[in-house]
C-alpha positions as CSV (number, residue, x, y, z in Angstrom):
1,X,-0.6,96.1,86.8
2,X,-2.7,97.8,84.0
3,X,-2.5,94.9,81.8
4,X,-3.2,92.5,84.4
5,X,-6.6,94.4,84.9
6,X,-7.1,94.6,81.4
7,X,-6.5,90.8,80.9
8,X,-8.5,89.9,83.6
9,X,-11.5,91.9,82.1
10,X,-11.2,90.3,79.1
11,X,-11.1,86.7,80.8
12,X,-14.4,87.4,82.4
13,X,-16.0,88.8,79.8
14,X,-15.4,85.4,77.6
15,X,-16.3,83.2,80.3
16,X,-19.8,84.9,80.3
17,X,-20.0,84.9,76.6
18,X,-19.2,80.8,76.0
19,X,-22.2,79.3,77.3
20,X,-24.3,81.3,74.5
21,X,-22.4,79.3,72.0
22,X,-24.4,76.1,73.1
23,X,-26.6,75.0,71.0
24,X,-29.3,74.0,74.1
25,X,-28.8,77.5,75.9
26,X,-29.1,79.5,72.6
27,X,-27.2,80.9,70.3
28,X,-27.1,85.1,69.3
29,X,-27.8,85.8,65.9
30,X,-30.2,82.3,65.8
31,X,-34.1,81.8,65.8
32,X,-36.0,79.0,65.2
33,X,-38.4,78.3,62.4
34,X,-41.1,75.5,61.6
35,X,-40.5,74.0,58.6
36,X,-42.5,72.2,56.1
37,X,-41.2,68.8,55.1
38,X,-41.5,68.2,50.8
39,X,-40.2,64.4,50.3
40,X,-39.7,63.1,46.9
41,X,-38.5,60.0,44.3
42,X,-37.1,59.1,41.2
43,X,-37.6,55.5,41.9
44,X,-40.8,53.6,41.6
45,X,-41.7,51.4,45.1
46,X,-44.7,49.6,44.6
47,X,-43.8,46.9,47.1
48,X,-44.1,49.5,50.2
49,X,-46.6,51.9,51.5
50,X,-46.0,55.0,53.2
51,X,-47.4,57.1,56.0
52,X,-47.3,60.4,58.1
53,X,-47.6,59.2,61.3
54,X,-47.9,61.8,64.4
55,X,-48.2,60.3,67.5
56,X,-51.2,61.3,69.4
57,X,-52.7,62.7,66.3
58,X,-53.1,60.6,64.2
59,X,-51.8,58.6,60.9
60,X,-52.2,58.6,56.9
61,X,-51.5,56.5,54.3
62,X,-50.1,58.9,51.2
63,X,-49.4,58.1,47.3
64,X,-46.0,58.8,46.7
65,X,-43.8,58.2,44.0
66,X,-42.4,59.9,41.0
67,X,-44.4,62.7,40.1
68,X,-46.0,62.3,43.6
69,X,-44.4,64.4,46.3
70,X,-45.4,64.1,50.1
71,X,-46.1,67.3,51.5
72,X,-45.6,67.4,55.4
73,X,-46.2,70.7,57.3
74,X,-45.5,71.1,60.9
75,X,-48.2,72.6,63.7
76,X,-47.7,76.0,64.2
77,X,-49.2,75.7,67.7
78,X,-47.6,73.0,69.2
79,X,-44.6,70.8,69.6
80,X,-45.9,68.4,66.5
81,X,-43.9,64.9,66.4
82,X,-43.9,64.1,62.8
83,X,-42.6,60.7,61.5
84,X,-42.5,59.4,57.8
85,X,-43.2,55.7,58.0
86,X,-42.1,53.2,55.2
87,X,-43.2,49.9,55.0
88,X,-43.0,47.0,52.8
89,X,-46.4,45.9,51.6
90,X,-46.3,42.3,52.0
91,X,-46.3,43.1,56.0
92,X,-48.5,45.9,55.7
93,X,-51.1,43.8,55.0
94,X,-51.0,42.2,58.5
95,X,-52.2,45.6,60.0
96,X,-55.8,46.3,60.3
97,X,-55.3,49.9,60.1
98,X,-52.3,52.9,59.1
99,X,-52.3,54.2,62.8
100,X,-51.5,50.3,63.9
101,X,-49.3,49.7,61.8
102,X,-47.2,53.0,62.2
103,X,-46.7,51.8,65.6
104,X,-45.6,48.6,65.3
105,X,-43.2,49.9,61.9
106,X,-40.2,49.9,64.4
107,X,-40.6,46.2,64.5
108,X,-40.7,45.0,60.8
109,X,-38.0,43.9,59.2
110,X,-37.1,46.4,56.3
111,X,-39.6,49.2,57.6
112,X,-38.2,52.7,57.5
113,X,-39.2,55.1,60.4
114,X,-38.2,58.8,60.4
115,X,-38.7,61.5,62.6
116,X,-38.4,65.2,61.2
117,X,-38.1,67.8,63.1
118,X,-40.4,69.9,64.2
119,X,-38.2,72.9,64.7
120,X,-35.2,74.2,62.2
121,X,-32.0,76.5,63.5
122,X,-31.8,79.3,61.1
123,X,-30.0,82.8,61.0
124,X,-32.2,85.6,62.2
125,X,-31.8,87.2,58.3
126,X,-33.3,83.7,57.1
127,X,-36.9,83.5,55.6
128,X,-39.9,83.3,57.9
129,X,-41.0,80.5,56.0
130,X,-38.4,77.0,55.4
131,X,-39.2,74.0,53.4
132,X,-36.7,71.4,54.3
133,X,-36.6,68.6,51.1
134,X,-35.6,65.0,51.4
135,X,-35.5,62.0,48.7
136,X,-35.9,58.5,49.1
137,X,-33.7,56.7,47.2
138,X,-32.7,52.9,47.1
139,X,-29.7,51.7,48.8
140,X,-27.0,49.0,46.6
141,X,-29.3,46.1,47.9
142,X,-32.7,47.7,47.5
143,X,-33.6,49.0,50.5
144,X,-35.1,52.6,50.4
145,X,-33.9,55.2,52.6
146,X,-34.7,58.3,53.4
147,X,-31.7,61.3,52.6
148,X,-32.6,65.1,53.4
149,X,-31.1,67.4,50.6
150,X,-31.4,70.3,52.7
151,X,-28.2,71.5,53.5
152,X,-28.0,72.1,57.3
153,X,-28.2,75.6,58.3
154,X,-26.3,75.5,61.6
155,X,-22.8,76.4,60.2
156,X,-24.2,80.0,59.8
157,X,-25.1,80.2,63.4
158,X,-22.3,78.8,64.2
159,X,-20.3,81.9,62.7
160,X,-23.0,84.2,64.0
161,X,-22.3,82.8,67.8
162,X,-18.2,82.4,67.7
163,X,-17.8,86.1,65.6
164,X,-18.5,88.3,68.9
165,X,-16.3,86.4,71.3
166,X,-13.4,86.4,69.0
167,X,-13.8,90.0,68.1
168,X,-13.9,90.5,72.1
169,X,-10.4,88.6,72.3
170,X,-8.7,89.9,69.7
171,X,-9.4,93.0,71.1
172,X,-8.8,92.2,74.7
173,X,-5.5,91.3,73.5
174,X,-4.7,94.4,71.8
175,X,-4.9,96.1,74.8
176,X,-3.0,94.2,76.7
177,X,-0.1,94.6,74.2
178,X,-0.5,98.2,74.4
179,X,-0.6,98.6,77.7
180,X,2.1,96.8,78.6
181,X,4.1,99.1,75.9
182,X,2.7,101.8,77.5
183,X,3.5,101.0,80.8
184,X,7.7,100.7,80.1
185,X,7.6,104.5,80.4
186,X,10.4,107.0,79.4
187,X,14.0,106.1,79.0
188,X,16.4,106.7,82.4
189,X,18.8,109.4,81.8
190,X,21.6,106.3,82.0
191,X,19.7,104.4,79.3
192,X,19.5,107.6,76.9
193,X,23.7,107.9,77.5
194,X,24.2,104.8,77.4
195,X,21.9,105.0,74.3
196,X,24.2,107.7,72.5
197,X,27.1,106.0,73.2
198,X,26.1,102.9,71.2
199,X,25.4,104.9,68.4
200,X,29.0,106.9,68.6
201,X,31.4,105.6,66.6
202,X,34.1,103.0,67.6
203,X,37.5,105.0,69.1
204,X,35.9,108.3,69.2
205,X,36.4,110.7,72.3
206,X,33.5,111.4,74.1
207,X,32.7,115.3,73.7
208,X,33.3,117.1,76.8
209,X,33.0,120.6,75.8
210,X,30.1,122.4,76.7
């Protein structure tokens, strides 16, 4: 009966502890940072221009190229859509200005449209301050694309979130072993003779003196 309690305990106590290890109901041990976006290139792209488009806020055309880094940092105040807009020049030139032709970039062929995120999963011992860094590099027929180098930080959480429920099971089911050991209680009197008997040796008379 005790370790029926005991299991049961432990049952519960997981079954309130899993839905912290979603991601969109929060994880323990996890915060969130706002991170500044650094994109760089070893290649030279002179037949495309680029932008930092935000939605609603407007849009800029930045040098960039080797040597020239684009520097993007996110609003503190305010969920800040930020995307990094590449576009080759020849269509470019059909836009009148960089906040038209960020929103039509979706719809030329060999445009590159990126959204980075205005929010970063990080450990709660991680830095206040995160700089996530990308690269745009050329694909095998020429294209650029854009590749974040920033290693993803979500594994961390990951162990942060999963190490408290598996301690609680491990630990549930220590208990439950011991209290089912526990609960065998003392050898019957019949069990401890039958006990010594077992260890007599073979054709030996029982001792009957007293």
């Amino acid at each position: 009966m005790a370790s029926r309690v005991v299991l049961w305990a432990v049952v519960s106590l997981v079954a309130v502890a899993a839905p912290a290890a979603r991601a969109d109901m929060g994880l323990p041990g996890v915060r969130t940072a706002r991170p500044t976006h650094l994109i760089t290139t070893a290649d030279r792209l002179p037949g495309y221009v680029f932008l930092v488009h935000r939605p609603g806020f407007g849009t800029e055309a930045v040098e960039f190229g080797p040597g020239q880094p684009v520097t993007v940092p996110v609003h503190r105040d305010r969920i800040d859509r930020v995307q990094f807009v590449i576009v080759p020049r020849d269509a470019a030139a059909e836009f009148t200005t960089p906040a038209a032709l960020a929103e039509a970039a979706g719809r030329v062929p060999g445009a590159v449209v990126r959204e980075l995120p205005f929010k970063e999963a990080v450990p709660v011992w991680g830095a206040d301050e995160i700089t996530l860094r990308y690269r745009v590099e050329l694909t095998p027929d020429g294209r650029p694309e854009l590749v974040r180098t920033t290693k993803d930080q979500g594994y961390q959480c990951c162990v942060v979130a999963c190490a408290a429920p598996v301690a609680l099971v491990s630990a549930g089911l220590w208990l439950v072993r011991r209290s089912r050991r526990g609960g065998r209680g003392e050898p019957t009197d019949r069990e401890a003779s039958n006990g010594d008997n077992e260890r007599a040796e073979p054709g030996a008379a029982p001792d009957t003196a007293r």
